[in-house]
N, C-alpha and C positions, 0 to 999 in steps of 0.2 A: 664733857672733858675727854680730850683723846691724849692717852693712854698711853703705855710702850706697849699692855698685851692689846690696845686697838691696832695699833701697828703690829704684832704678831699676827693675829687673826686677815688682818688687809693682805698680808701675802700669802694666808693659806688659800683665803677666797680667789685674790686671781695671780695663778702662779703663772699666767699663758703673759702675762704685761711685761716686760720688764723694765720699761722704764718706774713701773710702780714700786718692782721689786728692789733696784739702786735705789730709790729716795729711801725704802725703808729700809733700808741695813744701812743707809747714811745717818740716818734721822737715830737708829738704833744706837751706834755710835756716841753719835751726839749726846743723849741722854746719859748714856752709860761716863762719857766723860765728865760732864757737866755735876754727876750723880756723885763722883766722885771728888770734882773740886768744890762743890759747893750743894749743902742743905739744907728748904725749906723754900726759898723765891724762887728760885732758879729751875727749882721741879717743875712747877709749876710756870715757869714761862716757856719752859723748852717744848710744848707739843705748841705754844702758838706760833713759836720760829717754822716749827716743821711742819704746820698746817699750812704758813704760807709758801715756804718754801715745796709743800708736794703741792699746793694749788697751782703754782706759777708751769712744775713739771707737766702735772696732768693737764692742764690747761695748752699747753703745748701739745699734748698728746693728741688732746681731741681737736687741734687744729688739723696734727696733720693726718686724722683719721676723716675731720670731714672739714675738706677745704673747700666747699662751697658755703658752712656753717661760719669758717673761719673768715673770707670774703664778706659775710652779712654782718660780721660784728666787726669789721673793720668799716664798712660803712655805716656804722651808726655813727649821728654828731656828736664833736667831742665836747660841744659847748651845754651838752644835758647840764642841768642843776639838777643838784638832789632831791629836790621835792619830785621832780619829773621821774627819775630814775623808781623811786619810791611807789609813784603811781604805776609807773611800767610793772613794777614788782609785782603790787600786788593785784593790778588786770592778769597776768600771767598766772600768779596761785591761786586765783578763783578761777582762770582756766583748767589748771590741774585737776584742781577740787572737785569741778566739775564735770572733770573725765572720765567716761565711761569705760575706761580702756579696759582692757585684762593683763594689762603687763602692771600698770599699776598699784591692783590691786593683788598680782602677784609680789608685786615687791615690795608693798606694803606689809603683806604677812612673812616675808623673809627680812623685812628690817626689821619687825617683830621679836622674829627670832632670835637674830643676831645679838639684838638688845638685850634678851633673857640671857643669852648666853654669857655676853660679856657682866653681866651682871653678877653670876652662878660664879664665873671665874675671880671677880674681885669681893663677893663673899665668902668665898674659900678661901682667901687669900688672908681678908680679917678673919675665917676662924682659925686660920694655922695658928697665924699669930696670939689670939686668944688663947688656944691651947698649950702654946708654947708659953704663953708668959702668967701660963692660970690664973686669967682673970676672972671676973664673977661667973656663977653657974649659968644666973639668969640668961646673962647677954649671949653665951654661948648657946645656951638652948632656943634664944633667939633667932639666933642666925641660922642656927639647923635648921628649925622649921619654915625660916624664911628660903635656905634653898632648896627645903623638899617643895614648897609651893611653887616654887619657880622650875624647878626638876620636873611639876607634873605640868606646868602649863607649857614647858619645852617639849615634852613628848605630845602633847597636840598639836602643837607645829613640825614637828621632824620631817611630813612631808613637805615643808618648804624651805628646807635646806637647799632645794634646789628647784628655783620658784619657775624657772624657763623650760625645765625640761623636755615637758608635754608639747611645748611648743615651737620648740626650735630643732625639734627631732625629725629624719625624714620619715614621711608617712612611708608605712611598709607596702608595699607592693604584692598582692598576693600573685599565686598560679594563675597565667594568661588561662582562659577559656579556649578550652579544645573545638573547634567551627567545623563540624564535617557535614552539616544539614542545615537545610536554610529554619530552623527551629533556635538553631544553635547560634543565629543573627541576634537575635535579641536579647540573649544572654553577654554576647559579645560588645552591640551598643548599650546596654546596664554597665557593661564595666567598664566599658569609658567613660561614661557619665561620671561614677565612682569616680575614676582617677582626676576627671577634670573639676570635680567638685573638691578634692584634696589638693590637686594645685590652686584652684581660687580662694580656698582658707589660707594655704600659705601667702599668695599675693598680700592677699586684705590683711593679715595677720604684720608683710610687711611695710605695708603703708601705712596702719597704724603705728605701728614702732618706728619709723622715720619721722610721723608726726607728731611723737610724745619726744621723741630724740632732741627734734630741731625746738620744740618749744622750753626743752629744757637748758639746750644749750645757749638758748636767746638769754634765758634766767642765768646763767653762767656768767654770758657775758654782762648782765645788767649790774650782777653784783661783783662782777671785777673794778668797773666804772664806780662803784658805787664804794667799793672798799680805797681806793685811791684818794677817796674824797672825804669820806670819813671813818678812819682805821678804828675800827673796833671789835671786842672779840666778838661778839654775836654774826656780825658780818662774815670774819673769816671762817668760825664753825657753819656758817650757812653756806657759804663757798665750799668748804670741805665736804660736808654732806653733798651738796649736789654733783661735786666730783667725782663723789664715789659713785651717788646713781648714775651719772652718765656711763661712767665705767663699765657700770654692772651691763647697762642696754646698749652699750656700743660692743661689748662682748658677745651679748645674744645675738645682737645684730648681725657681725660678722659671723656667727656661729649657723646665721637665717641664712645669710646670703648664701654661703657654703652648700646647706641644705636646698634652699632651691635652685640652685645649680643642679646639684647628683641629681635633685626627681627630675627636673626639667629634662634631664637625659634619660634617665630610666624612661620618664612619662614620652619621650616622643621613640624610643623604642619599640615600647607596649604599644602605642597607639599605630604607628606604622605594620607592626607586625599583625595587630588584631584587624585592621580597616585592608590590609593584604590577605588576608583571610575571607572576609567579609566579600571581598571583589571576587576573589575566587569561586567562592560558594555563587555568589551573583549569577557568575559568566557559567556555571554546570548548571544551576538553574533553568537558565535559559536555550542552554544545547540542550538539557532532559523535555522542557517545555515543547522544545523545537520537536523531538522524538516522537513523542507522544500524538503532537499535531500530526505531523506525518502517518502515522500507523493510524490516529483516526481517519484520514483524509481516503487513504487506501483503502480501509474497510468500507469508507460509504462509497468511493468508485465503484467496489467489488458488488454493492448490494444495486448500484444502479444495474450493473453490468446482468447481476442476476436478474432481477425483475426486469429486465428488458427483454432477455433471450430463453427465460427459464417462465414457458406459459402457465405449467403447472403451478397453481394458488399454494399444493401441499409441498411441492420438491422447494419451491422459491422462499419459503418461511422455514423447513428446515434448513436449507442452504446460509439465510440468513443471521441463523441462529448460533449454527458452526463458525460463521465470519465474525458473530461475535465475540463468542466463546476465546476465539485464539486472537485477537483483537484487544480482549481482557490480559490474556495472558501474557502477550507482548510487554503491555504497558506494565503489569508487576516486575517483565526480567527487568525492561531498561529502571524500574526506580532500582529494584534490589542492586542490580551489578552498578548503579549511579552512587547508592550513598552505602555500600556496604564495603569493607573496606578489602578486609578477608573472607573470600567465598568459604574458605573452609570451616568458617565462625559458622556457617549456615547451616551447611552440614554437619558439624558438628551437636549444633541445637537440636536440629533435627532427628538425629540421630539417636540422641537422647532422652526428645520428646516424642517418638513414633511412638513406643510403647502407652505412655498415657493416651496420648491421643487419639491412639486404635481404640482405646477402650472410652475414654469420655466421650467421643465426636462419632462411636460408634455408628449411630444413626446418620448423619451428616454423610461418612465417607460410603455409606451404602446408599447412600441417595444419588451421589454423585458417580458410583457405579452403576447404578439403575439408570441413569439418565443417559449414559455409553450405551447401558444395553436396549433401550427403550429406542433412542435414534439409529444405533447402528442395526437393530433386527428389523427397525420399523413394523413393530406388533401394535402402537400404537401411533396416530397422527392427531396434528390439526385438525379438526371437524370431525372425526369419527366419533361415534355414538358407544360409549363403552359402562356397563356394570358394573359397578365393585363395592362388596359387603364386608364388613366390618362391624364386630363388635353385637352382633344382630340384626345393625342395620345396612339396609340396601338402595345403592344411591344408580338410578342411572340419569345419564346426562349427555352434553356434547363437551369434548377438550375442546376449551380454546386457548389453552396457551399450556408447553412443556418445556418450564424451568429447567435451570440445572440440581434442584430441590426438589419441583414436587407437578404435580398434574393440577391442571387448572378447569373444571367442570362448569359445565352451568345444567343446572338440574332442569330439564323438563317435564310437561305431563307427562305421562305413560302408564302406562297398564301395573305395573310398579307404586305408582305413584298415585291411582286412583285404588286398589286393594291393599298398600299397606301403608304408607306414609300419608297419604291425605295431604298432602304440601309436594310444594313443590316452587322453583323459581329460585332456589337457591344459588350460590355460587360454593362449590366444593373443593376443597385442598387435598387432593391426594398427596403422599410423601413418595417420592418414589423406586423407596425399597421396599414401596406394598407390592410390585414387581415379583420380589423373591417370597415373601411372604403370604398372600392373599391372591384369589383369584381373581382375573380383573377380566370378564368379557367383553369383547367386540364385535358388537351389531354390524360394524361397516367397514371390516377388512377389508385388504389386497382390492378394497372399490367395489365390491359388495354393497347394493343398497337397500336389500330386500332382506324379511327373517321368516323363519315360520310364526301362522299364528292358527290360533284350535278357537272353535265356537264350538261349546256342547248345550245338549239341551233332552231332554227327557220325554217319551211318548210311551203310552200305557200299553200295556201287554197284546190288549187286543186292536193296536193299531196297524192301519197298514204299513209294516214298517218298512218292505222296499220301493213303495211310494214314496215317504217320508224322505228315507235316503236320498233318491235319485230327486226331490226338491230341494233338497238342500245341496248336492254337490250342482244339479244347474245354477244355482242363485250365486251359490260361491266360482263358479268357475265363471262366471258371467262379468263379476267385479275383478276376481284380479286375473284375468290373461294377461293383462298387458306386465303387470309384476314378475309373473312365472316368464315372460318371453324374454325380460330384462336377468332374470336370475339363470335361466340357460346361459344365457352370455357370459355372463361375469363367470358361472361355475366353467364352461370351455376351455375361459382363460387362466383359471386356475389350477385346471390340471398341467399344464407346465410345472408349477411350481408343489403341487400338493398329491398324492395318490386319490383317488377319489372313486369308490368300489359302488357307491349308491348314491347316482347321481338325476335319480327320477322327481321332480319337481312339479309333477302337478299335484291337482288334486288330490286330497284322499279324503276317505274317508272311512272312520270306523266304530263299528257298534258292541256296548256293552250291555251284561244284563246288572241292572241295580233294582234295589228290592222296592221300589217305587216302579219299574217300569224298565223300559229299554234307554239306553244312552246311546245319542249318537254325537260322535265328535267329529267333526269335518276340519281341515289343515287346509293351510293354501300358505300362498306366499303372498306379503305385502310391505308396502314400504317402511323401511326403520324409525322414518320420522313422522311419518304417519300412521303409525297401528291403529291408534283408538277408534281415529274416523272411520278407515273401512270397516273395523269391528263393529260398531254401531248400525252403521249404512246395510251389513250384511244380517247382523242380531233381526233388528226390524224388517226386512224382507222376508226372512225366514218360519218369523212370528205369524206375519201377518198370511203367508202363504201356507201356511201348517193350518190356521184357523179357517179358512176359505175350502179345507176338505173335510167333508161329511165323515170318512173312515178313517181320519188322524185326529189324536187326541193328547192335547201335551198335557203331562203328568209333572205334578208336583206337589212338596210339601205343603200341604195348608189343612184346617177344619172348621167346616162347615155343616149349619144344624138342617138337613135335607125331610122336610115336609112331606115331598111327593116320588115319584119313582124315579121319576129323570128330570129330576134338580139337580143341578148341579155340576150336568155335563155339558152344558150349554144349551140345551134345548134342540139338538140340530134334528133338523127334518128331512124325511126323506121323500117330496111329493104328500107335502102337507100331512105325513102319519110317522109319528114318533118310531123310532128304530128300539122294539122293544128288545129284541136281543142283544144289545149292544152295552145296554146296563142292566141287562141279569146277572147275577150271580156276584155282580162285582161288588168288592168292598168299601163302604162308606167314606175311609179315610182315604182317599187315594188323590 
C-alpha cells in the first residue's frame, strides 16, 4: 500500500526531481482533502488515483530523459494481447532475476531498507495511538519489541541508505609522479595504467546501468500496455514500484555521467601531463646516451693515438690508464649535472658526509691517494719485479696491472720463494695504501734489470784460502760480465736523476771466519728475473772446482763415525801418498 508518509519519504529520497516533487505535494493535497470529506473508502482509494496519476508523470519523465527508450516503446505493436504482454513480462523478470548486476543488488538492499523503514514509521504510528488510547499492555509491548527487531535489522543496513555511492563517485586522483630519471618512467607508466583502469570500471560500470536502465524501462513500458488492458491494482503498484526504480538509476545515471565527464578531464590532463614527462626524460636520455658515446669514442681515439706513437709498452699502459681514469670521470659529471637537479644538494651531501666518509672509506680514500702517488712518482710500473712483506709474509712477484685500488702481482719463483714460502704462482692484491704503510721493494727500477746476489760457502782452516778465493771470484766473474756491463749502464743513467757515492759493480768478494772454518761470500750482479738459474749454474762450478783442489777443503756441518786417519777428508792424494799433515791435529767433527 502506498501511503502519505510513502509519499513523504519519496521526496526526501529524490529532492533533485521535481517533477516527482509537484505530483507529491499534489497527491499530498489530495489525500489531506479527501481525508477530510470522507472516511474509510476513500482512504483507501486515494493512493491508487495518485499511483497512477505519478505513473503517467514519471513516465513522462523518463521519456524525456531517455528519448531513444521513449522511441522503442512507441514502436512496439499496439495490437499485443495480454497473454503476450504477460510473457514479455515475465522473459524480462527472469532477465532481472538473473542479473548479475551490482546496481541490483545495490538496490535491492536499499529497497530493503526503505521497507524497514517505512515500516518502523507506521508502527510507531500504532504505538502512539495505543498509548494514547491505553490499549492492552500486551499489544503495546508487541510492537515495542517488534520495532526494536526491525531498529536493529535497520542498523545492518544504514550503509545502504545510499546504495550508489561507491559507484557513481569520481575516483580520486592522486599526486602525478615526479619523472626526473628514466627509473621514474615506470612509476609514471604504473600510474597511468592506474588511472585508465579507473576509467574502464566507470565505462563498464556505465554500460551496465544503461543495460539494466533500458531493460527496465522495456518492463515499464510493458506494464503501461498491460495496465490499459487490464486496470488492476497489483498492476498499477507494479507500475509504481518500477517507477521508482527507474528513478532511483536514471538518478545514478545522470549522477555517472557527470562523473565520467570531470575524470575524463582530470584523466586526460594527468595523462598528457605524465606522457609530456615521460618524452622529456626520453629525449635527455638520449642527448646523455649521445654524451657518453661521445667521450667513449674519444678516449678509444686517444688510446689508438697512444699505442701508435707512444713505443714504450710501460709509458703507453700508464697513458692508457690516465685516459681512462678521466674518461670514467667525464661520464659521472655528465650523469650527475644530467639528472641532478640542484648542484648544491651535492654539495650539500657531501659536505655533510666527508666526515663519516673520511673515517668509514678511510682505507678506500688512501688507496686512491696511493694510486696519484704511485703513477705520478712512478716508484712503481707495469712489469717491474717488486717485494712487499706483510703480516710476516713475504711476496715477490711481477706487477701486472695498477688499479686505482690496489697492485696486481703474479708471484714467481725466486730465492724468496724457494727459503720461505715453498709456493709460488700466485696472483697477489696489494691495496695500495701499503705505499704509505709497508715497504714495497723494486728489483727493476728507473729500468734497472740487474740486483745483487751473494753465494757463500765454507773451507776449513787449513785451506788454501787465497786460492779458494781467486776460484771462486773467476767462476763468478766468468757468468755475469755481461750483467755487471748491463748495470754500469743503467747505474750512468741514473745518476741524473739519483746521487750515487758507490757506484763499483763488479765483483766482490769477501771472507769471514765462522767456527766451522772460513766463509767466503762472493756478490756479483745478475738478472732480476733470473737469480736462481745463475745461482745454480755458479753454486755448481764452484763446487765442483773447490773439489778438483788437493789444498781446498769445503767445511761443513755433518758427523761422521772415522775408522781410519784420513776418513773422511775425501781421501785426496798427493802422487799416490796420502797428505798426512793435512789431517793431524784436526778435529773429528769438522
Amino acid at each position: 500500500m502506498v501511503n502519505h508518509l510513502g509519499f513523504l519519504k519519496l521526496t526526501k529520497i529524490f529532492p533533485a526531481h521535481k517533477t516527482a516533487h509537484k505530483v507529491v505535494c499534489k497527491l499530498v493535497c489530495q489525500t489531506a482533502c479527501i481525508a477530510v470529506l470522507a472516511v474509510g473508502i476513500f482512504s483507501h482509494i486515494s493512493p491508487l488515483f495518485a499511483t497512477q496519476e505519478t505513473t503517467q508523470n514519471l513516465h513522462s519523465n523518463t521519456k524525456k530523459d531517455n528519448p531513444k527508450e521513449h522511441t522503442k516503446s512507441k514502436s512496439l505493436p499496439k495490437s499485443i494481447d495480454t497473454q503476450e504482454l504477460q510473457s514479455q513480462l515475465s522473459s524480462i523478470e527472469d532477465s532481472l532475476a538473473k542479473n548479475d548486476s551490482i546496481w541490483l543488488k545495490r538496490y535491492a538492499d536499499y529497497a530493503n531498507y526503505m521497507r524497514i523503514s517505512r515500516e518502523i514509521d507506521s508502527l510507531g504510528q500504532e504505538l502512539a495511538y495505543l498509548l494514547r488510547t491505553n490499549q492492552d499492555q500486551d499489544s503495546i509491548n508487541q510492537k515495542k519489541h517488534t520495532i526494536e527487531t526491525l531498529q536493529r535489522q535497520l542498523e545492518l543496513l544504514k550503509d545502504k541508505s545510499d546504495p550508489f555511492a561507491d559507484l557513481i563517485k569520481i575516483p580520486e586522483i592522486p599526486q602525478n609522479p615526479t619523472i626526473t630519471n628514466p627509473f621514474a618512467i615506470i612509476s609514471g607508466i604504473s600510474f597511468v595504467k592506474s588511472l585508465n583502469a579507473s576509467k574502464s570500471q566507470l565505462d563498464s560500470s556505465k554500460k551496465s546501468l544503461d543495460a539494466l536502465i533500458a531493460l527496465i524501462t522495456k518492463k515499464h513500458d510493458l506494464l503501461t500496455q498491460l495496465s490499459k488492458k487490464e486496470k488492476t491494482k497489483s498492476i498499477n503498484n507494479a507500475i509504481y514500484d518500477t517507477q521508482i526504480q527507474l528513478l532511483e538509476f536514471q538518478s545514478a545515471q545522470n549522477v555517472l555521467k557527470t562523473s565520467i565527464e570531470v575524470y575524463g578531464k582530470k584523466y586526460d590532463e594527468v595523462h598528457s601531463e605524465i606522457y609530456g614527462a615521460i618524452k622529456k626524460q626520453v629525449l635527455k636520455l638520449g642527448y646523455i646516451a649521445l654524451a657518453i658515446f661521445i667521450s667513449i669514442c674519444i678516449a678509444l681515439v686517444l688510446k689508438i693515438i697512444v699505442r701508435r706513437y707512444i713505443a714504450h709498452n710501460e709509458r703507453a699502459y700508464t697513458a692508457s690508464k690516465i685516459i681512462n681514469f678521466f674518461n670514467f670521470a667525464i661520464i659521472i659529471f655528465i650523469l650527475l649535472f644530467g639528472y641532478l637537479e640542484n648542484v648544491t644538494y651535492l654539495v650539500a651531501v657531501l659536505g655533510f658526509a666527508s666526515a663519516g666518509l673520511a673515517i668509514a672509506m678511510k682505507d678506500l680514500f688512501m688507496s686512491l691517494l696511493g694510486w696519484f702517488v704511485i703513477v705520478l712518482s712512478g716508484s712503481v710500473h707495469v712489469g717491474d719485479r717488486i717485494r712487499i712483506q706483510k703480516d710476516g709474509s713475504t711476496y715477490v712477484g711481477d706487477v701486472l696491472d695498477i688499479s686505482m685500488l690496489r697492485i696486481t702481482i703474479y708471484e714467481d719463483v725466486t730465492l724468496t720463494s724457494y727459503r720461505e714460502n715453498r709456493r709460488a704462482g700466485r696472483i697477489v692484491f696489494i691495496p695500495n695504501n701499503y705505499v704509505f704503510t709497508n715497504m714495497i721493494a723494486n728489483y727493476t727500477h728507473s729500468g734497472m734489470q740487474t740486483v745483487w746476489d751473494g753465494i757463500d760457502f765454507c773451507v776449513t782452516f787449513d785451506s788454501n784460502l787465497p786460492k779458494a778465493t781467486r776460484i771462486a771470484s773467476d767462476i763468478v766473474v766468468k757468468y755475469s760480465r755481461g750483467y755487471t756491463q748491463v748495470s754500469k749502464k743503467r747505474v750512468n743513467q741514473m745518476r741524473d736523476r739519483y746521487s750515487l757515492r758507490n757506484a763499483n759493480l763488479d765483483v766482490r768478494v769477501y771472507s769471514f771466519i765462522e767456527p766451522n772454518g772460513v766463509k767466503i761470500s762472493v756478490w756479483y750482479q745478475t738478472n732480476s728475473y733470473a737469480t736462481l738459474s745463475l745461482r745454480s749454474t755458479i753454486s755448481l762450478e764452484i763446487v765442483r772446482a773447490l773439489l778438483a783442489e788437493p789444498d781446498i777443503f769445503i767445511a761443513y756441518e755433518t758427523t761422521k763415525f772415522v775408522q781410519t786417519g784420513n776418513d773422511g777428508f775425501g781421501d785426496k792424494v798427493v802422487g799416490n801418498v796420502v797428505d798426512k799433515s793435512s789431517i793431524k791435529d784436526l778435529p773429528k767433527d769438522s
